[in-house]
VOPAGU-2260 file (C-alpha; in pm, 1 decimal, decimal comma):
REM VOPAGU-2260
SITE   aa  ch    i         X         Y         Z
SITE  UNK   A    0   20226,9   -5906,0   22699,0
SITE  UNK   A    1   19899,6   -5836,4   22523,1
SITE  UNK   A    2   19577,5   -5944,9   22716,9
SITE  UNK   A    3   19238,9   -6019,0   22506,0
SITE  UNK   A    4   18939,1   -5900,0   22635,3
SITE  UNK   A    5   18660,9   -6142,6   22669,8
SITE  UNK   A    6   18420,8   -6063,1   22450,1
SITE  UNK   A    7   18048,3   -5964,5   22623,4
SITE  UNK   A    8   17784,6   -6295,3   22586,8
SITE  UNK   A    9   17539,8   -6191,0   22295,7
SITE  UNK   A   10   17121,3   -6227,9   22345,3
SITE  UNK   A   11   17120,8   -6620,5   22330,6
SITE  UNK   A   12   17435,8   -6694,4   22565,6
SITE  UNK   A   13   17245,0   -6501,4   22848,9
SITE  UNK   A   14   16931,4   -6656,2   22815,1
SITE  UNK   A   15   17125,5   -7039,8   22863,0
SITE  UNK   A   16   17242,2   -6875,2   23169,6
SITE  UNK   A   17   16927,6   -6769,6   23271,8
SITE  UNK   A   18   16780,7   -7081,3   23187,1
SITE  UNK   A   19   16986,1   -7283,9   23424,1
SITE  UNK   A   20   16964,1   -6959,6   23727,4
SITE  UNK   A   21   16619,6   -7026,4   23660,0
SITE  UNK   A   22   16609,2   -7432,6   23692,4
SITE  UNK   A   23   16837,3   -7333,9   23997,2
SITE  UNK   A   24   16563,7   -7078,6   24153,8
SITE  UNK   A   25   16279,4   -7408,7   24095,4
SITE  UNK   A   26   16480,0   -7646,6   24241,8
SITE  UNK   A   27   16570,9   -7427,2   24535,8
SITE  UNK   A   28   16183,3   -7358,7   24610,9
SITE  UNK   A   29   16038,6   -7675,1   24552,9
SITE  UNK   A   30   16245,8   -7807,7   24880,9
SITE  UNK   A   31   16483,3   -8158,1   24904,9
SITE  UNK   A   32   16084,5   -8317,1   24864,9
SITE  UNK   A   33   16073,1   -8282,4   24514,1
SITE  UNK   A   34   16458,6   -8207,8   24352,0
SITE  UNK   A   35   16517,5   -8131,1   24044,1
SITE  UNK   A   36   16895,0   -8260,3   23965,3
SITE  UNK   A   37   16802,9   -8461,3   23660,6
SITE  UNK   A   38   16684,8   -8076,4   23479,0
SITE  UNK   A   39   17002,2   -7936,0   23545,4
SITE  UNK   A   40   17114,8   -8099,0   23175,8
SITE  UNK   A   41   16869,4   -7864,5   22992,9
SITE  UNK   A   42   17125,5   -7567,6   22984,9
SITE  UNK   A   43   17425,1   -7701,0   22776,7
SITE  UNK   A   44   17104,0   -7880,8   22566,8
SITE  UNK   A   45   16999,8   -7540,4   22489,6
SITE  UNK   A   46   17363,6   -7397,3   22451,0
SITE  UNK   A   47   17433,7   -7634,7   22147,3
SITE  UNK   A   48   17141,5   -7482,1   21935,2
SITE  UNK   A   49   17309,4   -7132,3   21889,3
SITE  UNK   A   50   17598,2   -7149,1   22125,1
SITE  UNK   A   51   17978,1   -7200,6   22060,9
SITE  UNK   A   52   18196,8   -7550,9   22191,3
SITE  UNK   A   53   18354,6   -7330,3   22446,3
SITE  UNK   A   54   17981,3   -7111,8   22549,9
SITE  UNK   A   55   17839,3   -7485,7   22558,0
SITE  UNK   A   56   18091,4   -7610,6   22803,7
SITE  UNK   A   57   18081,5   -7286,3   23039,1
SITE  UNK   A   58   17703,1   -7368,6   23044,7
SITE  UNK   A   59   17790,7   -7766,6   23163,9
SITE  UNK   A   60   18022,2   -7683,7   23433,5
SITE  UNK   A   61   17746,4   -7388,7   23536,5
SITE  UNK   A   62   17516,9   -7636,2   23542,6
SITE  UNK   A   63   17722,7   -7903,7   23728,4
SITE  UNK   A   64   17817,1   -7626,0   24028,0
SITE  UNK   A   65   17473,2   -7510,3   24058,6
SITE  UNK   A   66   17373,0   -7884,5   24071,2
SITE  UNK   A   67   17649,6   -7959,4   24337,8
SITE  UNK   A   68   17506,5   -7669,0   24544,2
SITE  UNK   A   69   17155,9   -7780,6   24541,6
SITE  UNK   A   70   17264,2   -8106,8   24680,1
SITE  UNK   A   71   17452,9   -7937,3   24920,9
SITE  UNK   A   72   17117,3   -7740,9   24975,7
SITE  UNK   A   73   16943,3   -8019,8   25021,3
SITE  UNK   A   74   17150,1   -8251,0   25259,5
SITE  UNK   A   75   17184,6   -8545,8   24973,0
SITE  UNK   A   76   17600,6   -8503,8   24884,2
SITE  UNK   A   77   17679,8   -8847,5   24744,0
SITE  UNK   A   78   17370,7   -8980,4   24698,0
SITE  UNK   A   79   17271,1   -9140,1   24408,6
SITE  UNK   A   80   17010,2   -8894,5   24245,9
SITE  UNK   A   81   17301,3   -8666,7   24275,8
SITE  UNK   A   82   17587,3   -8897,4   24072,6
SITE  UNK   A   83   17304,2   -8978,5   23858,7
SITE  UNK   A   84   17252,5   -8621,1   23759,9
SITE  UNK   A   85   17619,5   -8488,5   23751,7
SITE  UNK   A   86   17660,6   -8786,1   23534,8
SITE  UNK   A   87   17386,5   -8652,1   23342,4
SITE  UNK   A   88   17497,7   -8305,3   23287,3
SITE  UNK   A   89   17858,4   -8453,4   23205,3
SITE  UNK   A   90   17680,6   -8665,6   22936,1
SITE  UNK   A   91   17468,0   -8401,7   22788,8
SITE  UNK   A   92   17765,9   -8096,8   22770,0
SITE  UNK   A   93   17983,8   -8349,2   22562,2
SITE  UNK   A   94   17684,5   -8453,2   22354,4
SITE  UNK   A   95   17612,4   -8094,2   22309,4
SITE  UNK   A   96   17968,1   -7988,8   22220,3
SITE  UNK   A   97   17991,6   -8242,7   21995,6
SITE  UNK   A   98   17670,6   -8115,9   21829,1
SITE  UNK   A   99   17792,8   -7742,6   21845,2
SITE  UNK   A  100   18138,2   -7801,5   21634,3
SITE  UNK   A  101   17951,8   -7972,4   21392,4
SITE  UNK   A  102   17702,2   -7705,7   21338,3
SITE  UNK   A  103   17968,0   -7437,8   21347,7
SITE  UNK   A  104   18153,8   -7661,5   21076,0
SITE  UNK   A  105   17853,5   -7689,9   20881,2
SITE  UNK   A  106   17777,9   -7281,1   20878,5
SITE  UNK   A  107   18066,1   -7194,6   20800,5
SITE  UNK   A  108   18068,3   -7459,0   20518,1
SITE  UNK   A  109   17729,5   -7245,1   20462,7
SITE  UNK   A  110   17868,8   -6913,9   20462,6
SITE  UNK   A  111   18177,1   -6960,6   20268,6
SITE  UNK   A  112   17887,5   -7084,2   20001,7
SITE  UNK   A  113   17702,3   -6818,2   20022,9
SITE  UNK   A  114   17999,5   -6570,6   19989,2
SITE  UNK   A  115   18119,1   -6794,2   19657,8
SITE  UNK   A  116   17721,2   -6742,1   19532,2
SITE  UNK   A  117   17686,1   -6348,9   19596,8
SITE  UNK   A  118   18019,5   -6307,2   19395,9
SITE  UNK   A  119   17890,4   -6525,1   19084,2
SITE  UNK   A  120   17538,3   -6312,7   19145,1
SITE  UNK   A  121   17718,0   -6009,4   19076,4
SITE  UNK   A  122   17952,5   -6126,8   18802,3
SITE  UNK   A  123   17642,1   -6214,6   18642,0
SITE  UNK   A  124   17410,6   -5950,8   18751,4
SITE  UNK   A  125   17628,6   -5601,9   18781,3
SITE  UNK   A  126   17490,4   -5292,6   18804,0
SITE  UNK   A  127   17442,2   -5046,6   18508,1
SITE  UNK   A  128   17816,3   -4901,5   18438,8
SITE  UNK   A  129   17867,4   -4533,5   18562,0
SITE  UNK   A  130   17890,8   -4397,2   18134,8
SITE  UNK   A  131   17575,9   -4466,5   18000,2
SITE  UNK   A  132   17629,6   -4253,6   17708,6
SITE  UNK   A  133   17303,3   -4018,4   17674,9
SITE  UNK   A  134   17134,0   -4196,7   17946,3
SITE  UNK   A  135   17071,1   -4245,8   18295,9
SITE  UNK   A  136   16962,8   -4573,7   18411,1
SITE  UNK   A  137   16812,7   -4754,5   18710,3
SITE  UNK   A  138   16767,5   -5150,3   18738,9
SITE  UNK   A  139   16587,1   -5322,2   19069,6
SITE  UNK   A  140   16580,6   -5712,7   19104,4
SITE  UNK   A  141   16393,0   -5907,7   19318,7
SITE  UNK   A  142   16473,2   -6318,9   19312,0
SITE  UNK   A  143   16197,2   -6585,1   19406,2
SITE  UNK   A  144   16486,5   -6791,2   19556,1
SITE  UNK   A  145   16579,4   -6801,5   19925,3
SITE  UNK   A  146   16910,1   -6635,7   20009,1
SITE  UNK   A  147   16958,1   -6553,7   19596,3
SITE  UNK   A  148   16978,5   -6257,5   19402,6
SITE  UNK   A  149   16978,5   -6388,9   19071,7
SITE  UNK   A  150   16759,9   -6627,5   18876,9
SITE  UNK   A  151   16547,4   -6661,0   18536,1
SITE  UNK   A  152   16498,1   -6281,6   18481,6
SITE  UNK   A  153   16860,0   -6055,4   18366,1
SITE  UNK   A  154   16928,7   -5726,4   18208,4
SITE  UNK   A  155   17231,5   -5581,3   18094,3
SITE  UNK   A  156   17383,3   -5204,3   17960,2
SITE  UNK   A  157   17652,9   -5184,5   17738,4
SITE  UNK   A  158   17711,5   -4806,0   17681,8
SITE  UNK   A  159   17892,2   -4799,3   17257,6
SITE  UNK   A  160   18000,2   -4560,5   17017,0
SITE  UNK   A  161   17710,2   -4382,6   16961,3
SITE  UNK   A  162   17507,2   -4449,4   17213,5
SITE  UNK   A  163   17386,6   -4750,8   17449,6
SITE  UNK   A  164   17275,5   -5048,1   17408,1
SITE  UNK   A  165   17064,2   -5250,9   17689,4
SITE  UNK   A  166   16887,8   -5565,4   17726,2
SITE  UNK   A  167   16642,3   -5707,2   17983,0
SITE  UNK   A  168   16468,5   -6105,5   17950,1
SITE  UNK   A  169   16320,9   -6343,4   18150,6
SITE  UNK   A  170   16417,5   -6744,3   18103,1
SITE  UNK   A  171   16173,9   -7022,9   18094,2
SITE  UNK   A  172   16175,6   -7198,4   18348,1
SITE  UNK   A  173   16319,5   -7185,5   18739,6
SITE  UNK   A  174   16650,1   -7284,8   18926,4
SITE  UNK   A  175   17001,0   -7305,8   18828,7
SITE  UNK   A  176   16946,5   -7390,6   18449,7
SITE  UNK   A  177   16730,9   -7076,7   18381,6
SITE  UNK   A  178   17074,6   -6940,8   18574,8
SITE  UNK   A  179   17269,3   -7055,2   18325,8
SITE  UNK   A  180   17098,1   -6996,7   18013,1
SITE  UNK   A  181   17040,5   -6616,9   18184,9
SITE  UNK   A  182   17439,3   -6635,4   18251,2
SITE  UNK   A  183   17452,7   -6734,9   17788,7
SITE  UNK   A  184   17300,7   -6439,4   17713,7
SITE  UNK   A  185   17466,7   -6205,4   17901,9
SITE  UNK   A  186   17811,1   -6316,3   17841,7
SITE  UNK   A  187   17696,5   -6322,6   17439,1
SITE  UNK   A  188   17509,4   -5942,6   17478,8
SITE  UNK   A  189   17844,6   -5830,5   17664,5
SITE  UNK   A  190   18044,6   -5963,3   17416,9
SITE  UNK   A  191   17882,3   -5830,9   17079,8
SITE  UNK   A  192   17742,3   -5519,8   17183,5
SITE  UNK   A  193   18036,6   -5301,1   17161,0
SITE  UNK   A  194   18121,3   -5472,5   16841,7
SITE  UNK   A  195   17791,9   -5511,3   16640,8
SITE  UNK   A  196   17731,4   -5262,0   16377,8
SITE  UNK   A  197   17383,4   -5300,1   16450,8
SITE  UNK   A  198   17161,6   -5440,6   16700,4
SITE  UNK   A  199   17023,8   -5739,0   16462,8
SITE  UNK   A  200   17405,1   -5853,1   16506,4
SITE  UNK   A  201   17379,9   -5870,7   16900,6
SITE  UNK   A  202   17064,0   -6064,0   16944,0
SITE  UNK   A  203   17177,0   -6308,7   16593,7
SITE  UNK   A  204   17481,7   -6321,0   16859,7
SITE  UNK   A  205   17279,6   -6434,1   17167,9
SITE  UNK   A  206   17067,9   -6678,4   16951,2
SITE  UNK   A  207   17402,7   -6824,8   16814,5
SITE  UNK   A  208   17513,8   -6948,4   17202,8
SITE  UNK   A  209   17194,1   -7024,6   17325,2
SITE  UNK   A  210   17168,4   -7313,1   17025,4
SITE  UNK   A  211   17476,4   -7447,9   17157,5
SITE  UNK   A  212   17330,5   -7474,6   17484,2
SITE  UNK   A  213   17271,2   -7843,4   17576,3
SITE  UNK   A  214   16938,6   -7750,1   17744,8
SITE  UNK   A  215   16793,4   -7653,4   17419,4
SITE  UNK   A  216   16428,4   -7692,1   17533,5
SITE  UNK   A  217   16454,3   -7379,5   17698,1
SITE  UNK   A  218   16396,7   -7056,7   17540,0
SITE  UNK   A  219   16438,7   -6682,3   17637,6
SITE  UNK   A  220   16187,6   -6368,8   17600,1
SITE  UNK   A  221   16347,2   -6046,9   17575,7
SITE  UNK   A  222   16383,3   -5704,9   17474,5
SITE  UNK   A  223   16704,7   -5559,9   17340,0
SITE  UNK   A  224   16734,3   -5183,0   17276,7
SITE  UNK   A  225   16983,1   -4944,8   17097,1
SITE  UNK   A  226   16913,6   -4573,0   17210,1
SITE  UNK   A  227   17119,2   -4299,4   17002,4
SITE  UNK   A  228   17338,0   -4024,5   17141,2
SITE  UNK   A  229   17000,8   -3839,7   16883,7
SITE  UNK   A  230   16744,5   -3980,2   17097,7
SITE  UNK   A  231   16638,8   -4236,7   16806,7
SITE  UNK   A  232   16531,1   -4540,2   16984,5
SITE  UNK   A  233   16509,5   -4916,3   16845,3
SITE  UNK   A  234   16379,5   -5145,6   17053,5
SITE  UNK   A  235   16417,8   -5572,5   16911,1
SITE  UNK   A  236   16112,1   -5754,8   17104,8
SITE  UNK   A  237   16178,0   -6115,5   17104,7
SITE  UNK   A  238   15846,8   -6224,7   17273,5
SITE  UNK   A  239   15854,6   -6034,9   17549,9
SITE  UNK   A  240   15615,9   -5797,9   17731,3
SITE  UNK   A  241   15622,0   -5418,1   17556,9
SITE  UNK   A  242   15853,9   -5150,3   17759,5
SITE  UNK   A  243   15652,8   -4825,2   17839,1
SITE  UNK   A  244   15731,9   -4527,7   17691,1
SITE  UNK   A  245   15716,9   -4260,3   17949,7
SITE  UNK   A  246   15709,1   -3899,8   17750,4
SITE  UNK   A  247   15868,6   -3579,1   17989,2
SITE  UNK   A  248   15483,7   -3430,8   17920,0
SITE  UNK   A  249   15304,4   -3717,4   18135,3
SITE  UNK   A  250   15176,9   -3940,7   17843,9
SITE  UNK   A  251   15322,4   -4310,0   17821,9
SITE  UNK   A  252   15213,7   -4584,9   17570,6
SITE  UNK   A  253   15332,8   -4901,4   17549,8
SITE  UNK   A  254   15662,8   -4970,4   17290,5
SITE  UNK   A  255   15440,3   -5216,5   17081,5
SITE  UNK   A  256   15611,3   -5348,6   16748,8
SITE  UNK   A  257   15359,9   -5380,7   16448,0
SITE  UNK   A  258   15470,6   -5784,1   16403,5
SITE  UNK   A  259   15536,4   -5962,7   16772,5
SITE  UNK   A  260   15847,3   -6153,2   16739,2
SITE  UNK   A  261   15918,6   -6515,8   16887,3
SITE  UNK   A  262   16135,4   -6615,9   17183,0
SITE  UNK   A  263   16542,1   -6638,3   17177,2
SITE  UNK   A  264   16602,6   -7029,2   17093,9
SITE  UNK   A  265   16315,6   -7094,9   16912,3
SITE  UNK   A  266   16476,1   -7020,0   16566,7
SITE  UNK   A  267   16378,1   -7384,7   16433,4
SITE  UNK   A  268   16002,8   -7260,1   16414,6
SITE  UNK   A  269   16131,6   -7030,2   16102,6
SITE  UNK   A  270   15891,8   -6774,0   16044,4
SITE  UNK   A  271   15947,3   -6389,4   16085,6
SITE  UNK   A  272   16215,3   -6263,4   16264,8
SITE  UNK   A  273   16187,6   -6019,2   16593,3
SITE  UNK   A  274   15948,1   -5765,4   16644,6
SITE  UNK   A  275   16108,4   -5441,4   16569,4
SITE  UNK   A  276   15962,7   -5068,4   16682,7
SITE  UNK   A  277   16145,1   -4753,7   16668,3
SITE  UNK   A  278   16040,1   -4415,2   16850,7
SITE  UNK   A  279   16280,6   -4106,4   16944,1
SITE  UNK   A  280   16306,7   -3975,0   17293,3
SITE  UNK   A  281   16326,7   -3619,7   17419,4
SITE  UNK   A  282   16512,9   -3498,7   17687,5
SITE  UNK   A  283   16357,0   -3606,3   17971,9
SITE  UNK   A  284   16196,8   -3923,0   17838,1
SITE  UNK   A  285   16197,3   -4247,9   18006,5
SITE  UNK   A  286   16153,4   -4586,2   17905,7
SITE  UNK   A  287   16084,1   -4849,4   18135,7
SITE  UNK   A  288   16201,9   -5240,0   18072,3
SITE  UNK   A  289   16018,0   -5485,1   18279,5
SITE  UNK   A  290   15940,2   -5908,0   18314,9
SITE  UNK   A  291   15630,8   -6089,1   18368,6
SITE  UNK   A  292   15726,1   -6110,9   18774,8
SITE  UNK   A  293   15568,7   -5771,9   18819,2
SITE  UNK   A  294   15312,8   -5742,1   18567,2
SITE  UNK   A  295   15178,4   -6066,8   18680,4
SITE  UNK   A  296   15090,6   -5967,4   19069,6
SITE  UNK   A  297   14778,9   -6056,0   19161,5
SITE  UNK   A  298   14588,2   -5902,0   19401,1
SITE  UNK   A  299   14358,8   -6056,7   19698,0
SITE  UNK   A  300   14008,9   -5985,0   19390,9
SITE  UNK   A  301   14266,9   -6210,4   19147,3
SITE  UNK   A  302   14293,8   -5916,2   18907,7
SITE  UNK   A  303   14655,1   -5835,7   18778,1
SITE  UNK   A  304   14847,4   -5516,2   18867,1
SITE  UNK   A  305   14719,8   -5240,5   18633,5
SITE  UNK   A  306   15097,4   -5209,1   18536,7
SITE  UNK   A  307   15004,1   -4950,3   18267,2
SITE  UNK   A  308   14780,7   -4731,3   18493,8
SITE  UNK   A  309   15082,4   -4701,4   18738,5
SITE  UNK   A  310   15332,8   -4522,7   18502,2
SITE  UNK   A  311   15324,4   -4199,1   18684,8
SITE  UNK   A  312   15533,8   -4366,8   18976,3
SITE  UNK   A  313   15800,0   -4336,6   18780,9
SITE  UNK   A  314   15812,4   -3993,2   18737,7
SITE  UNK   A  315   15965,0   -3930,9   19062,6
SITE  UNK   A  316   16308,6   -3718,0   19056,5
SITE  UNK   A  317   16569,9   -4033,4   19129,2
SITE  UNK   A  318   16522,4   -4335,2   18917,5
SITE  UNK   A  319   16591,9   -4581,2   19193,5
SITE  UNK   A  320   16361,0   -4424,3   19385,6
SITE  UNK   A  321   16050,4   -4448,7   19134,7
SITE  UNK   A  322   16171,3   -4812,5   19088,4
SITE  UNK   A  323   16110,6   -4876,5   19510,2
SITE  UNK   A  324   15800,8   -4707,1   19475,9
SITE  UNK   A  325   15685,8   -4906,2   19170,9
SITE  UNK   A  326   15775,4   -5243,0   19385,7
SITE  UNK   A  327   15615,1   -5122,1   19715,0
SITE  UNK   A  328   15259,2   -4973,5   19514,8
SITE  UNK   A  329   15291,8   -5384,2   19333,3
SITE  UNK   A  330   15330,2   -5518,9   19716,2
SITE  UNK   A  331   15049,5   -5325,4   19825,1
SITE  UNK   A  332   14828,7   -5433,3   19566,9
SITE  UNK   A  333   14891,3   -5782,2   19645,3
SITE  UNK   A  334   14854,8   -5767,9   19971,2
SITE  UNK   A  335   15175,9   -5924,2   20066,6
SITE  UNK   A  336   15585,6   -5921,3   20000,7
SITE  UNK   A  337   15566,9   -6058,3   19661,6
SITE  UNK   A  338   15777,1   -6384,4   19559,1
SITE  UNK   A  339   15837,4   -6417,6   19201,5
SITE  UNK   A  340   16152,0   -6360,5   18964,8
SITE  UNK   A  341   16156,5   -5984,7   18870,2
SITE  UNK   A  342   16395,8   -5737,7   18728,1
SITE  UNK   A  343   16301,5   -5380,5   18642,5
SITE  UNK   A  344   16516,6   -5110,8   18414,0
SITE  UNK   A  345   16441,1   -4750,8   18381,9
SITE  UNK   A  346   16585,2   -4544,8   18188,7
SITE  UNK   A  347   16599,1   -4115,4   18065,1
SITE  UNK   A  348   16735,7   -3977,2   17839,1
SITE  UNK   A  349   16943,1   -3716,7   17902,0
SITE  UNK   A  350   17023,8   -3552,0   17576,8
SITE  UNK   A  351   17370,2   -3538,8   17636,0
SITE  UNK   A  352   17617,9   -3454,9   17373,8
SITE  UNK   A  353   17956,8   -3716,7   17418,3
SITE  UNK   A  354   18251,4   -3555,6   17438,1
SITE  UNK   A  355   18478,0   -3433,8   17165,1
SITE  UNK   A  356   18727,6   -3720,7   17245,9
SITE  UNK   A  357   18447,6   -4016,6   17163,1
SITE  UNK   A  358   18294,8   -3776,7   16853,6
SITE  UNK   A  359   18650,3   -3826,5   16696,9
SITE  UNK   A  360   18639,9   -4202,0   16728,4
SITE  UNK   A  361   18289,9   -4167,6   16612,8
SITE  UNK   A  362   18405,6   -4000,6   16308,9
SITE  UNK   A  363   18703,0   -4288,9   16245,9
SITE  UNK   A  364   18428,3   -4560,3   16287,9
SITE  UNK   A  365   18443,8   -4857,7   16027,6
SITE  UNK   A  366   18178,9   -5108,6   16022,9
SITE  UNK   A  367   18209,8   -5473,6   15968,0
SITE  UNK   A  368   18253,5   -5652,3   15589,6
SITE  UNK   A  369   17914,9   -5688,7   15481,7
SITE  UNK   A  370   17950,9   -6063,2   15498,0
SITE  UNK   A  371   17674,2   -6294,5   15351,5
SITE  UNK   A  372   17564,5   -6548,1   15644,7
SITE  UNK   A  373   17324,0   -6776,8   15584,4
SITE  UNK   A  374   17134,7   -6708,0   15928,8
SITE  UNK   A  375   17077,2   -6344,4   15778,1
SITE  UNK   A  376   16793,2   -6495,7   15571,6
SITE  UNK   A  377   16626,8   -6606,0   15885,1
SITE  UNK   A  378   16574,9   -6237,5   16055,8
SITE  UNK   A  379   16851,0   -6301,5   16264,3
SITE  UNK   A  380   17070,7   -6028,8   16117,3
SITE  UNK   A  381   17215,6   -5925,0   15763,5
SITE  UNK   A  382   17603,6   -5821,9   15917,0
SITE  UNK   A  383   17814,1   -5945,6   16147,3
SITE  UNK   A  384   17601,7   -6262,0   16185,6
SITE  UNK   A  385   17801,7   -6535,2   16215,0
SITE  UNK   A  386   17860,9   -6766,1   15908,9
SITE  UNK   A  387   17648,3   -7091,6   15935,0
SITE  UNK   A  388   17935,2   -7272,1   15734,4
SITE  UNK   A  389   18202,4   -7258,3   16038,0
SITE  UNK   A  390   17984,2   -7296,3   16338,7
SITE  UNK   A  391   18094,4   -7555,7   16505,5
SITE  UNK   A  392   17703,3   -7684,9   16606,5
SITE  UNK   A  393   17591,2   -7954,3   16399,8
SITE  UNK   A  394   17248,4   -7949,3   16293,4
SITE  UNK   A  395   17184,2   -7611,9   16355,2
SITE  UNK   A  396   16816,4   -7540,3   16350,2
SITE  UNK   A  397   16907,1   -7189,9   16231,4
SITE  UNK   A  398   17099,0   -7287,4   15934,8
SITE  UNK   A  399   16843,6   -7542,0   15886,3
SITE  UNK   A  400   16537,8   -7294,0   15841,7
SITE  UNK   A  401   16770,5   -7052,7   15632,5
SITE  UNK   A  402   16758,5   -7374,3   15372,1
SITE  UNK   A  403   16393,2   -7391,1   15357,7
């Protein structure tokens, strides 16, 4: 026969129980005069506020004996302030049992929620993949929500033949839809990026599924970037704030396209297409990727982080490291833990040569039919955009502005 071991009472358990030693010490020195039988009630009370049903009932009957004795104490067995308060604490430790299932019911409830949410948050979130072709990269996200690790702001790596291509973006607008739309562009970047022959294909990709989003009054800012096993980097800016180029030498300057481009889902404006700016990296470069949560800190004068003037934080050896730093120099500047969707990406490039077994495929690689869409003529993407004609979104604002 196998005996369980109770287990030891945690913090709050012993402080019920020395609650009620306590009402038992009061009563005991303020004399049969005064009584206190009625206050015996308070500890199972108190036990239904953190306690289990069974630490809530131990507490009641605790309470009742202790009550029992003080009568005894004080010569009044079988009065009626004594029925009166053993009716009392029988009252209250069902009352508070009651109470204390249903909480336990409803935190569990809570924590099987919770457990659901923080495997969605890293379906859609995941961390960088461990082959990041010729570079080595670092992300750090901070939610605004409570108990979340996900909202508005995403990024993304994709290592592919060549190379790797990443993405970070911030949604407009809070709560689950900015969720959502964050979850659309992920699942379109994941899906194209491996198969796009270049990177205007990806982001026609991602603008494609966000127009079939019902909430269509949201849009996206973003950056999406293609770096080279050569170091050559092209970087797509779709309204979003400039990465930092962070040279191996100490200088950085801002990634800054010639012609700013305009937000994901905003396609029925027309106009240009996205902002486009190309650099190469040497060994030992890094770039970093960044939202408006942490270039928008304010500190306790109301001026904004000096983002720009804090670059040579991330020159520390470990990526994730400079990353901490850059959040804990941003905190410090504000004076307090700052609240406010962020996600950071670093990245350096290593130089690295891929192996001989990827070079062959390399070597074997065919690129897409150069197919004629008529979302090309938008900016969206010559090849491998998909073909207006058999898109199954009527109306498409896309199409539309490819007719003008």
């Amino acid at each position: 026969m196998r005996l369980h071991r109770p287990l030891p009472l945690n913090r709050a358990e012993w402080q019920n129980v020395a609650l009620v030693l306590a009402v038992a010490l009061t009563d005991a020195a303020l004399g049969s005069h005064v009584g206190l039988p009625a206050l015996y009630a308070v500890g199972p009370a108190f036990a239904a506020a953190r306690g289990s049903v069974r630490h809530v009932c131990v507490i009641g009957l605790l309470s009742g004996v202790l009550s029992v004795l003080s009568a005894l104490f004080t010569s009044s067995v079988g009065t009626q302030r004594m029925v009166v308060a053993l009716a009392a604490v029988a009252a209250v430790t069902v009352a508070s049992a009651t109470a204390a299932r249903a909480r336990l019911r409803q935190e569990r409830r809570l924590a099987d929620v919770r457990q659901v949410a923080a495997v969605a948050q890293s379906v859609i979130l995941s961390p960088p993949p461990e082959d990041t072709g010729p570079a080595d990269i670092a992300v750090s996200y901070v939610s605004a929500a409570d108990d979340a690790e996900i909202g508005g702001d995403f990024y993304e790596a994709v290592p592919v033949a060549g190379g790797v291509r990443v993405i970070v973006g911030d949604v407009q607008g809070k709560g689950l839809d900015a969720v959502r739309t964050a979850s659309t562009v992920l699942s379109a970047f994941r899906e194209s990026a491996p198969d796009a022959s270049e990177l205007r294909g990806v982001t026609t990709k991602i603008a494609c599924a966000l127009q079939r989003r019902p909430q269509d009054e949201q849009f996206v800012t973003a950056v999406a970037a293609e770096l080279a096993d050569d170091g050559s980097l092209t970087l797509l800016n779709f309204g979003h704030p400039d990465p930092v180029v962070v040279r191996a030498s100490g200088r950085e300057a801002p990634a800054e396209p010639r012609d700013p481009g305009r937000p994901l889902g905003l396609e029925w404006l027309g106009g240009a297409g996205p902002g486009v700016h190309r650099t190469r990296l040497e060994r030992g470069d890094r770039v970093l990727f960044y939202t408006d949560g942490i270039a928008e800190v304010r500190g306790e004068d109301g001026k904004f982080y000096p983002l720009s003037a804090r670059t040579p934080l991330l020159r520390g050896a470990d990526l994730d490291a400079s990353l901490a730093e850059l959040r804990r120099d941003a905190e410090e500047f504000a004076g307090h833990e700052v609240h406010d969707d962020s996600a950071l990406m670093l990245l350096e490039y290593r130089g690295d040569v891929r192996s001989n077994e990827t070079e062959s495929l390399n070597e074997s690689w065919t690129e897409p039919r150069n197919d004629t869409a008529p979302c090309a003529d938008v900016g969206l993407g010559p090849r491998y955009a998909p073909s207006c004609d058999m898109c199954a979104l009527a109306a498409c604002p896309m199409a539309s502005a490819a007719r003008r």
